[in-house]
N, C-alpha and C positions, 0 to 999 in steps of 0.2 A: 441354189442349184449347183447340182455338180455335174461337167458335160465330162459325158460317157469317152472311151475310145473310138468307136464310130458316130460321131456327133449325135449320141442319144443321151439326153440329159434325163438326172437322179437329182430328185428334191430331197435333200435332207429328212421332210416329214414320211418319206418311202422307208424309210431304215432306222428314224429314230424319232420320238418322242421332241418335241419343242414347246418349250412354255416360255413364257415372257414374266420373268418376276426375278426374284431374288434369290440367294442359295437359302435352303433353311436346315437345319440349323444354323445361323450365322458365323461365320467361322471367327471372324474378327469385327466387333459392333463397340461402339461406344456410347452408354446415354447420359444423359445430363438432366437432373434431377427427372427419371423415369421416362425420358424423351431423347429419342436416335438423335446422336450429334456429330458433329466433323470435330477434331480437332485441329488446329494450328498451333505449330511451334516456333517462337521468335525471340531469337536469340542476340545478343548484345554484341556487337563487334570489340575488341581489347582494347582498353581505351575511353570506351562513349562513358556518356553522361546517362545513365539509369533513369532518372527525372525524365529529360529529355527524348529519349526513345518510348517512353511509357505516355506523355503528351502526344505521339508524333502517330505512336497505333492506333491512341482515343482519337484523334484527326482523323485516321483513315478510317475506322470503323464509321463513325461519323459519315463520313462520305460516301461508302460505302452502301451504307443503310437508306442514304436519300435515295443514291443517284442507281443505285447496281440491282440489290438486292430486293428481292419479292416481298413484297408485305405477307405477316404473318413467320418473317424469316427475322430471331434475335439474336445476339452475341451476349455470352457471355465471358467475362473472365473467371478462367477454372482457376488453376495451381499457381502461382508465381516463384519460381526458386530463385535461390541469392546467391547460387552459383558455389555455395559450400556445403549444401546439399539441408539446409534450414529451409524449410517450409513461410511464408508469409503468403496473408489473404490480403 
């Protein structure tokens, strides 16, 4: 609601159209193997141990998965780069 100058209030649906959904065409979507996905990027501080911080995401995912995250919700790992712009799966 939008209140008026002399305390007369206008509902948004008075002057425009309101739906509840998503933009379509999507302007910016990501899927993963044919299914809408989020991505996350995590990056190596200068310095870490690569092993190390690749153990420490599988932990959180892990945790994640039990304790947070809805059933029927997975992770996967997409792209991995080696930081010299070499691709590894």
């Amino acid at each position: 609601m939008i209140k008026g100058h002399e305390q007369d209030q206008i509902r948004l649906s008075d002057v425009a159209r309101v739906t509840k959904g998503y933009v379509k065409p999507e302007r910016e979507g990501l899927l993963y193997d044919t299914l809408p996905a989020i991505a996350i990027s995590i990056a190596m501080e200068e310095g870490g141990n690569i092993l190390q911080l690749g153990k420490k995401v599988d932990a959180k995912l892990s945790e994640l998965k039990e304790d947070i995250i809805p059933a029927g919700i997975d992770f996967q790992k997409g792209i991995l780069s080696t930081g010299t712009g070499e691709k590894c799966h």
